[in-house]
C-alpha positions as CSV (number, residue, x, y, z in Angstrom):
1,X,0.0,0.0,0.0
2,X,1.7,3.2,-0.9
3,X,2.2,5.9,1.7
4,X,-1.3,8.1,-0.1
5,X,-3.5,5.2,0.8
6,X,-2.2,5.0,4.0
7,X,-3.0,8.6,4.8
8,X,-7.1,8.4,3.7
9,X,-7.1,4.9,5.2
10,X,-6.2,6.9,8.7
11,X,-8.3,9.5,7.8
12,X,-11.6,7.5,7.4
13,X,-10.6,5.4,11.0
14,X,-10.7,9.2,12.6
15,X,-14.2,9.7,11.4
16,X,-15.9,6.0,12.5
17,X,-18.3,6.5,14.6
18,X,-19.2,10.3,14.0
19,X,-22.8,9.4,12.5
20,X,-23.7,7.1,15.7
21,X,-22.7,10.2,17.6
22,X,-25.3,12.4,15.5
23,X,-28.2,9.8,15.9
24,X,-27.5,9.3,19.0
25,X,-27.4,13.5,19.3
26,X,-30.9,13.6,17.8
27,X,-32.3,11.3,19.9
28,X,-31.6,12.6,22.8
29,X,-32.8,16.4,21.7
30,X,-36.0,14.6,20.5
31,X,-36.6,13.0,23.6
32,X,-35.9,16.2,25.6
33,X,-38.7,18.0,22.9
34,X,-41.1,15.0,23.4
35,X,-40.7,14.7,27.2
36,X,-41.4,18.7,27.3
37,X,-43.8,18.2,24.8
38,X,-45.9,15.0,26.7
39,X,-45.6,17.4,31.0
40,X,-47.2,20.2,28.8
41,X,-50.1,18.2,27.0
42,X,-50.1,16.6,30.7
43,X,-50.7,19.9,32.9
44,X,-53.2,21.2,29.8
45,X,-55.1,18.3,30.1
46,X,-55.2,18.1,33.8
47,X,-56.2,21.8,34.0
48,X,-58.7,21.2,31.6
49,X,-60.3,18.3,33.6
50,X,-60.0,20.3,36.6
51,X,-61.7,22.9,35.0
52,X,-64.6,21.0,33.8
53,X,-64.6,19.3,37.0
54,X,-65.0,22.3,38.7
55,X,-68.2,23.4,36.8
56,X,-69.8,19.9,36.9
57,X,-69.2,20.3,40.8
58,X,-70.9,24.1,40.6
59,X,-74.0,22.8,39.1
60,X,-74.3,20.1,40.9
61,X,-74.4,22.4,44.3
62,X,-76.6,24.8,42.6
63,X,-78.8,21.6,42.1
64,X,-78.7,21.1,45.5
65,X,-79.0,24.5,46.6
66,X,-82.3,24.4,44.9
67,X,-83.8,20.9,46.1
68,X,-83.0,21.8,49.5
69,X,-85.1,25.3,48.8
70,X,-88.0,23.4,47.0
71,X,-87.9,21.2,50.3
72,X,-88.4,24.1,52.7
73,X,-91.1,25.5,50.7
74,X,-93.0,22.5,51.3
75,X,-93.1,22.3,54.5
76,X,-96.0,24.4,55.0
77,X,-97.7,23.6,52.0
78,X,-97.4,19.1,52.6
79,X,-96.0,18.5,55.7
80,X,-97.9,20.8,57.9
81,X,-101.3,20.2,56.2
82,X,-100.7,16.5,56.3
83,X,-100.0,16.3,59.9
84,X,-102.9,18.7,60.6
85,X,-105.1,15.8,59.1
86,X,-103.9,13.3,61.2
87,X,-104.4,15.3,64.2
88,X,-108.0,15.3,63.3
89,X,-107.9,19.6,63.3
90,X,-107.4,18.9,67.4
91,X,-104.7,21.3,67.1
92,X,-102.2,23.7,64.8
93,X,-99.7,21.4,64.2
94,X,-95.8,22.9,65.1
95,X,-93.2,23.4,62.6
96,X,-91.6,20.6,61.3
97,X,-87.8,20.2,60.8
98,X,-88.1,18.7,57.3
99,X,-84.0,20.3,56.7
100,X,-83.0,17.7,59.7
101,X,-83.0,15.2,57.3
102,X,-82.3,16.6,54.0
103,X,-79.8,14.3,52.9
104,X,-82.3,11.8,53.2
105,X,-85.0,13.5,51.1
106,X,-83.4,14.1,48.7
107,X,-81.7,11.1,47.8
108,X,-83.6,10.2,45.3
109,X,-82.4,13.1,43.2
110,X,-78.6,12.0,44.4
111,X,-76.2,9.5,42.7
112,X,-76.7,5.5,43.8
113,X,-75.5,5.7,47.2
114,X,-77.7,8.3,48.4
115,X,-80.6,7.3,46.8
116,X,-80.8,3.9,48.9
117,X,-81.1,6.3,52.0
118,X,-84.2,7.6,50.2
119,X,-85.3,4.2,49.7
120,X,-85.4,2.6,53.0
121,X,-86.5,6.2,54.1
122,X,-90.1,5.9,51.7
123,X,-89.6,1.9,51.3
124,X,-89.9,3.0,47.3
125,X,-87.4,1.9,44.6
126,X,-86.1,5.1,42.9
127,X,-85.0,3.0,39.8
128,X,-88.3,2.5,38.8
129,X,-88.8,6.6,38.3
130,X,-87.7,8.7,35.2
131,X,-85.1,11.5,35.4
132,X,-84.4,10.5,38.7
133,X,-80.6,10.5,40.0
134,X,-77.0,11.6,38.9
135,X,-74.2,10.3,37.5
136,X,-70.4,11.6,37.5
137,X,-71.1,13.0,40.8
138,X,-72.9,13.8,44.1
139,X,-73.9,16.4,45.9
140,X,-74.2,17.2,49.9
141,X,-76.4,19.5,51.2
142,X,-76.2,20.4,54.9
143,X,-79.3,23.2,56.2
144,X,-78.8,25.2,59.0
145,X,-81.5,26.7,60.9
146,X,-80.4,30.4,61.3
147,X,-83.3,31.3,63.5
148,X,-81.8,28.7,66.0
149,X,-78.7,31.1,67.1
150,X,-78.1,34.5,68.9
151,X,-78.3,37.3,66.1
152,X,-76.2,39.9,66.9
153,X,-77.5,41.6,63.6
154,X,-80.9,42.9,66.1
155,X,-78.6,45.6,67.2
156,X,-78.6,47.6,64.2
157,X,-82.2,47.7,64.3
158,X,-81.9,50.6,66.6
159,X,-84.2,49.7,69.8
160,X,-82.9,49.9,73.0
161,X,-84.9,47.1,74.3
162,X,-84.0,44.6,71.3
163,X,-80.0,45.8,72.3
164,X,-80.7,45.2,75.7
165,X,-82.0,41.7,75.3
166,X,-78.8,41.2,73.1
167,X,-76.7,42.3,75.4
168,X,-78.3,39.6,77.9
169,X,-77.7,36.8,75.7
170,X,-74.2,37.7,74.6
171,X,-73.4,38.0,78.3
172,X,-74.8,34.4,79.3
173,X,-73.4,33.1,76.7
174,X,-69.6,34.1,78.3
175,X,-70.9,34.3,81.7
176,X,-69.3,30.7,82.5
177,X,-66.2,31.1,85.1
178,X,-64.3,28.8,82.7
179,X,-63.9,31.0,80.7
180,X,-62.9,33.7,82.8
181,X,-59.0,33.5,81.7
182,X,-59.7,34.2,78.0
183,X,-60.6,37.9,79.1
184,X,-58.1,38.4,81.9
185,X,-55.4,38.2,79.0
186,X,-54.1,40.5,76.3
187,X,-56.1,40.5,73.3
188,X,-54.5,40.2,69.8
189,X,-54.2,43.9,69.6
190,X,-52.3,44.0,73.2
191,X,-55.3,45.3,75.5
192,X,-57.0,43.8,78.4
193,X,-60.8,43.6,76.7
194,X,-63.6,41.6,79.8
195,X,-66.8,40.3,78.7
196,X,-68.4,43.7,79.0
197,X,-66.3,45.2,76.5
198,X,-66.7,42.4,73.7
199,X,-70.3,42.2,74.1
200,X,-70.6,46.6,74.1
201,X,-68.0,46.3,70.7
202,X,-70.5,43.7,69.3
203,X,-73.7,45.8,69.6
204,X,-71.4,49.3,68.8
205,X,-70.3,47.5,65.5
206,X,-74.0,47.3,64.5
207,X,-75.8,50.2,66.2
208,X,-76.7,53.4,64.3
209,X,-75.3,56.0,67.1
210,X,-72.0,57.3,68.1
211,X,-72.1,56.4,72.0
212,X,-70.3,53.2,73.8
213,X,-72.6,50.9,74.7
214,X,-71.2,49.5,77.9
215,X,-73.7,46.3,78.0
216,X,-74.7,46.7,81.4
217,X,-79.0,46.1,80.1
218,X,-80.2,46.4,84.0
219,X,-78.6,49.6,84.3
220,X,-81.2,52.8,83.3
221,X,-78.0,54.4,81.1
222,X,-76.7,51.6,79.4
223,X,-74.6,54.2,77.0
224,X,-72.2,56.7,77.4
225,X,-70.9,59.6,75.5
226,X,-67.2,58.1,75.1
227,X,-66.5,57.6,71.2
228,X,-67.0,54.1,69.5
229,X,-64.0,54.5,67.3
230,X,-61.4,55.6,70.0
231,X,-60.5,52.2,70.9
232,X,-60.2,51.4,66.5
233,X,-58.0,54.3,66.5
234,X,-55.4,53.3,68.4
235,X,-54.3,50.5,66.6
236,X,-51.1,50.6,64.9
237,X,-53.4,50.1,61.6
238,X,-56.5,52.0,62.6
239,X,-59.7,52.1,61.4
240,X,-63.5,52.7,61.8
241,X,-66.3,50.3,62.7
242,X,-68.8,50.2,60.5
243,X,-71.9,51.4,62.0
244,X,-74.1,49.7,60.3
245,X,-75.8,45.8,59.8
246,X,-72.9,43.0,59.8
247,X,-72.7,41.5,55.9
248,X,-71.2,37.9,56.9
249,X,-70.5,36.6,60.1
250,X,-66.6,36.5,59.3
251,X,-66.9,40.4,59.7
252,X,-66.9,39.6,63.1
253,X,-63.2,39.0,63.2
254,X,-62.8,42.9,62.9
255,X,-64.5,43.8,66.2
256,X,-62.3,44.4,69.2
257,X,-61.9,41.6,71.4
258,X,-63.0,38.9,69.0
259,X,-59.5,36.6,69.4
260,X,-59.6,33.0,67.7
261,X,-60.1,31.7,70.8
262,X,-63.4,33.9,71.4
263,X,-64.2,33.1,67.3
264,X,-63.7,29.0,68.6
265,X,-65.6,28.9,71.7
266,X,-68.7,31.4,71.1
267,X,-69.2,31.6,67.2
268,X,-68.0,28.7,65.4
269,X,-66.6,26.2,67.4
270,X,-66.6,23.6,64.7
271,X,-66.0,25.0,60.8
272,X,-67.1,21.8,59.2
273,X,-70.0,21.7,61.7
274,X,-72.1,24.4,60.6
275,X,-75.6,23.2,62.5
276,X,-73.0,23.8,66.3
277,X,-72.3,27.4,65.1
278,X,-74.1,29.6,68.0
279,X,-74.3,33.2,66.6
280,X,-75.9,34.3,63.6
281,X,-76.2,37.9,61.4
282,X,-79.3,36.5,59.5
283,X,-82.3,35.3,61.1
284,X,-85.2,37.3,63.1
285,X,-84.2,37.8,66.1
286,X,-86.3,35.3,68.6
287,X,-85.1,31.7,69.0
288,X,-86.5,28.9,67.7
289,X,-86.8,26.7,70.5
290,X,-87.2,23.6,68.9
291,X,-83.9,23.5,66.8
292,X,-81.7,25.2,68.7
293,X,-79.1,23.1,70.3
294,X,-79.0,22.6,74.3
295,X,-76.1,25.5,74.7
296,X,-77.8,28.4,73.8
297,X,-81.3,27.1,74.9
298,X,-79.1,26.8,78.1
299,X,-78.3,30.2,77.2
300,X,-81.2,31.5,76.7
301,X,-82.5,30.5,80.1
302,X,-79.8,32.1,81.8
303,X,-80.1,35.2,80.2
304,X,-83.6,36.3,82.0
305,X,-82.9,34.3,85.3
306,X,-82.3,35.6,88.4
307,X,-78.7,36.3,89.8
308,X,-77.4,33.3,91.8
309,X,-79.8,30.7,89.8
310,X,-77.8,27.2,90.2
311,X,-78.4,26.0,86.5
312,X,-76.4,29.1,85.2
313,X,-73.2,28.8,87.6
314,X,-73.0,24.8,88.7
315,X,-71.2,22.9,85.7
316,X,-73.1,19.6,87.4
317,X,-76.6,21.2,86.7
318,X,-75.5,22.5,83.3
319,X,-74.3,18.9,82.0
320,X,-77.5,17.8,83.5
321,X,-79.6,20.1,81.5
322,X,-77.4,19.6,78.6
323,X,-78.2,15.6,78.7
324,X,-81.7,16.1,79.5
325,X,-82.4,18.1,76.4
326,X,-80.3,15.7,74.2
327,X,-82.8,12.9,75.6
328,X,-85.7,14.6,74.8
329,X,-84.5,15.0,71.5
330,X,-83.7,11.3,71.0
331,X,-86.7,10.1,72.1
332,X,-89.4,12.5,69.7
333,X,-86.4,11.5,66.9
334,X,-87.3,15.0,65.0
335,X,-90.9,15.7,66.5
336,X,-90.5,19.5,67.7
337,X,-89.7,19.2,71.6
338,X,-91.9,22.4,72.4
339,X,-95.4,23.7,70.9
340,X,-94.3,26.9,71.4
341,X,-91.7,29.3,73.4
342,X,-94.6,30.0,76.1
343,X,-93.8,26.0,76.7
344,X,-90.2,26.8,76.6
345,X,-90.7,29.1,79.5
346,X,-93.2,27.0,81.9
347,X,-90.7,24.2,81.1
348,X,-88.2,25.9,82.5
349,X,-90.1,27.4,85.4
350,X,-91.6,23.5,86.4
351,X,-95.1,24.2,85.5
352,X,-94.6,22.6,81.9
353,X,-96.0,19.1,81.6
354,X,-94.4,18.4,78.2
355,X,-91.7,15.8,77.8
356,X,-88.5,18.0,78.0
357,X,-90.1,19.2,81.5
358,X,-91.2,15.7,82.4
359,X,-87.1,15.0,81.9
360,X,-85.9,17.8,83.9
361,X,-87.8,17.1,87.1
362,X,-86.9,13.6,86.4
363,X,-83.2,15.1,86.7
364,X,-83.6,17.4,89.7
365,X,-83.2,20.3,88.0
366,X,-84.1,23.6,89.8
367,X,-86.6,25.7,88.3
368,X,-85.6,29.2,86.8
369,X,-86.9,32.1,88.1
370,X,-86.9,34.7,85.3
371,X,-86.6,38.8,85.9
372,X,-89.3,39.2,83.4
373,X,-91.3,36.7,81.4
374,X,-92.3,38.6,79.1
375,X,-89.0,39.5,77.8
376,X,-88.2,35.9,78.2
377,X,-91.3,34.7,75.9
378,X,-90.2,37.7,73.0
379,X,-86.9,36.6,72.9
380,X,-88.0,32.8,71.9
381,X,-90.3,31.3,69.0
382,X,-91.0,27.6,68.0
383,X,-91.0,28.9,63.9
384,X,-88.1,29.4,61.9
385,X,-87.8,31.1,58.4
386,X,-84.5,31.6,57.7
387,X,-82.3,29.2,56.6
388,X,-78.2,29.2,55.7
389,X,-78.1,25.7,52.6
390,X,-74.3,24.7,52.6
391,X,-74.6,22.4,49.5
392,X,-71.0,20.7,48.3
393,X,-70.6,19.4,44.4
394,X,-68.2,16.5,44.6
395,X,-66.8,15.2,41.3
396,X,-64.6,12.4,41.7
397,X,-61.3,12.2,39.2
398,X,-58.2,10.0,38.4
399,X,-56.7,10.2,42.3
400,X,-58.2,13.4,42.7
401,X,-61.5,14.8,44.7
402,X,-63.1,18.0,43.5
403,X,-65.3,20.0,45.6
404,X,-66.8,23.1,45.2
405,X,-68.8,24.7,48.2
406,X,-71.9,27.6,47.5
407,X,-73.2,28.4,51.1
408,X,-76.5,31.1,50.5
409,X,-78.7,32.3,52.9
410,X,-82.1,32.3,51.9
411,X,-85.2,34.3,54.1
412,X,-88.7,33.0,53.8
413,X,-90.6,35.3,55.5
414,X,-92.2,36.8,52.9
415,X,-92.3,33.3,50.6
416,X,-95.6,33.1,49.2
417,X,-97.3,29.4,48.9
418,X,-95.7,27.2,46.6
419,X,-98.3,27.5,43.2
420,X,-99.2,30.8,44.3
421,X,-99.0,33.8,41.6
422,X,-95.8,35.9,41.9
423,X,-97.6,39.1,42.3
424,X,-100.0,38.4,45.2
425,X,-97.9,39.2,47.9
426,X,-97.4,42.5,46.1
427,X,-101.1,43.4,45.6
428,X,-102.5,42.9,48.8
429,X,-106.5,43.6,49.6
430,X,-107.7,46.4,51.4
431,X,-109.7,44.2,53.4
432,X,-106.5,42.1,54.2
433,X,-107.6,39.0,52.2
434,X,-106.1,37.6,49.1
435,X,-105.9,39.8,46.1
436,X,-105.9,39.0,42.3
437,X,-102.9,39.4,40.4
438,X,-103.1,43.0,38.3
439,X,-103.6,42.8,34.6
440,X,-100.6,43.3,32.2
441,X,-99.0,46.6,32.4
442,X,-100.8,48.0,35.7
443,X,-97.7,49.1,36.9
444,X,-97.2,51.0,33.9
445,X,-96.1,51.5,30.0
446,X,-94.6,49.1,28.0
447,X,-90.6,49.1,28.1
448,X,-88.6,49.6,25.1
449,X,-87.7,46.5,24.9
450,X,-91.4,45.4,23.8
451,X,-91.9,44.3,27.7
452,X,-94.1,45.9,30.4
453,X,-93.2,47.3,33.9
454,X,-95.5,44.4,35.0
455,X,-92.1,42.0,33.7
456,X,-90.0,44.1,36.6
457,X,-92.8,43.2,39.2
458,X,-92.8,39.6,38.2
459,X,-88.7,39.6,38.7
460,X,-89.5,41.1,41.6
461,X,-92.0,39.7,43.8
462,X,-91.2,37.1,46.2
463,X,-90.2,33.5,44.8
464,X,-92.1,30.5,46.6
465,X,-88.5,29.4,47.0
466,X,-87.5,32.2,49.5
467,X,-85.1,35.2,48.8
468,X,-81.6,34.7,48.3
469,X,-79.7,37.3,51.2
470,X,-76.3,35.8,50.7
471,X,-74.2,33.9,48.4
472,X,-70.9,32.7,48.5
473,X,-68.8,30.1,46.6
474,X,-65.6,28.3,47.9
């Protein structure tokens, strides 16, 4: 081989390998590309089911939201009647907690699982109806009587005496010694606040005026001219309060003296337990008797008792109370305990003869002597119209749970009957009977958009579903 050949014959050895070096170079870029390619189609896709998730999960707790609506309009218009029926007209029947068992109900309406509650509820077979269930999802629905709970909300109503019977509750509802060392620290803003000062900053929050209230409601002055806003004005971020009706209970947090620890013992002591929440801005004011919980009817004793009465300072007579109540409740299993608050009362007093009086003799319970029954008997009711519907969309994924939460608040007190026309509770008789619906276009001209002002009133007037006062989605 001459010395030429040699030469390329080196030459080519130099180069072997330099195309496996290329494929190998494109493979890996291409895999890089594809990998990026592949976590980006990934995320797009997962945001993309999240998304549609999400919406499913909305509509499916706006379907909720109005079942559970549809079911508390008809407890007046089939429960009520029904019952009154059995009773042979003997007697008005009470209000019946239909929303206790809500999940229940409204099974049928639910995906597979819930609807064989609903089944062994009405012994029916829900397979057997048309359009009935749901598939891809659920919903929960969880009602809470708001008429059960202490509405601080009353105080901007302006009255003295509906303040004053707010300030009693608020104060028998921290009255406990137990509690005593949450107000003989620092609050989060560094100042000693007692119960007299939380419960004056509640109402202040609220009220119309200017003045302090110092929540003293046996005292004949139970304001004084000191400013509202001096103690918001010191803070190192001051500000004002607002003066005015509280929106949401979480504007509670921005009233002096309202710690997390006050927020977890007195408000809502259990977030996912919306039904042991004890304070309310919605509702009418009274307590319903018959749904509120054994605290704050223990409450509500104590607020018009005597000074010195056992059951509001012995922790043995409070449990006992506390279990009595529970009792009575187990044994009607949903049947209102009390006819009425006048029962309430007389229960309390000993000259009841109802089963929850029955119970608390049986325990040795001392009767209450109230300060004024009167005032006792305005501040509770056995009826309750306004109502807080948590309903949850759940949509279950590939190792993934979505849930999306609408709580609304929804008043009934002006609901007309379920069937009713929309405009009769806004053309009422002179003679205080029913009235007709008004022709087309009473309320005046045609709109421009071919409509009549009569279309507004429609919007307008109450729904037989209740009106919607709050509405929040999580």
């Amino acid at each position: 081989m001459t010395a030429a050949g040699k030469v390329v014959r080196g030459r080519r050895r130099e180069k072997r390998g330099i195309a496996l070096v290329l494929v190998l170079g494109a493979i890996a870029i291409m895999t890089v590309m594809l990998t990026e390619f592949q976590d980006e189609a990934t995320g797009e896709l997962s945001a993309a089911l999240a998304d549609r998730d999400a919406l499913k999960g909305e509509y499916l707790a706006k379907s909720g939201i109005n079942l559970a609506r549809l079911l508390l309009a008809s407890e007046k218009t089939v429960v009520r009647p029904a019952l009154a029926m059995l009773s042979f007209g003997k007697s008005a029947p009470p209000q019946i907690p239909v929303w206790e068992f809500s999940d229940k109900i409204l099974g049928a309406f639910n995906d597979k699982e819930a609807s064989v509650d609903f089944a062994a509820l009405t012994n029916t077979d829900p397979s057997q109806g048309k359009n009935l269930g749901i598939e891809g999802g659920r919903f929960a629905v969880d009602i809470v009587d708001e008429d059960s709970k202490v509405n601080v909300n009353v105080a901007a109503r302006g009255d003295l005496i509906t303040e004053n019977r707010l300030a009693l509750q608020l104060l028998a509802l921290m009255g406990g010694d137990q509690y005593s060392p949450m107000f003989e620290q620092r609050d989060r803003d560094d100042n000693f606040t007692d119960r007299a000062a939380v419960c004056g900053a509640i109402i202040d929050w609220a009220d119309a005026d200017e003045n302090m209230n110092q929540c003293d409601p046996r005292s004949a002055t139970p304001v004084t001219q000191a400013a509202e806003d001096a103690s918001y004005q010191l803070l190192k971020k001051p500000y004002f309060r607002k003066n005015a009706a509280y929106d949401s209970l979480d504007e509670l947090h921005l009233v002096r003296g309202i710690s997390d620890d006050f927020w977890a013992t007195f408000v809502d002591p259990e977030p996912d337990k919306p039904k042991k929440r004890v304070m309310t801005v919605w509702g009418q004011g009274a307590v319903n008797v018959n749904t509120a919980n054994a605290q704050t009817l223990l409450l509500l004793a104590c607020a018009y008792a005597t000074p010195g009465t056992k059951l509001c300072n012995d922790l043995t007579e409070m449990d006992k109370f506390i279990r009595g109540v529970g009792m009575a409740k187990i044994f009607l299993s949903g049947i209102p305990i009390f006819g009425s608050g006048q029962e309430f009362i007389k229960a309390m007093t000993g000259t009841g003869s109802g089963m929850v009086a029955t119970i608390l003799k049986g325990l040795q319970i001392e009767p209450v002597v109230f300060t004024s029954v009167t005032e006792a008997s305005k501040a509770t009711s056995a009826e309750s119209s306004v109502f807080s519907i948590y309903a949850d969309g759940i949509v279950n994924g590939y190792q993934r749970k979505t849930r999306v939460r609408i709580h609304t608040v929804v008043d009934f007190r002006t609901a007309p009957a379920p069937g009713a026309s929309p405009l009769t509770a806004l053309t009422p008789s002179l003679d205080g009977g029913a009235a007709a619906a008004p022709p087309v276009g009473a309320f005046g001209a045609g709109t421009a958009s071919g409509g009549s002002a009569n279309d507004l009133a429609q919007i307008l007037a109450p729904n037989p579903g209740g009106t919607i006062i709050y509405y929040r989605m999580e």
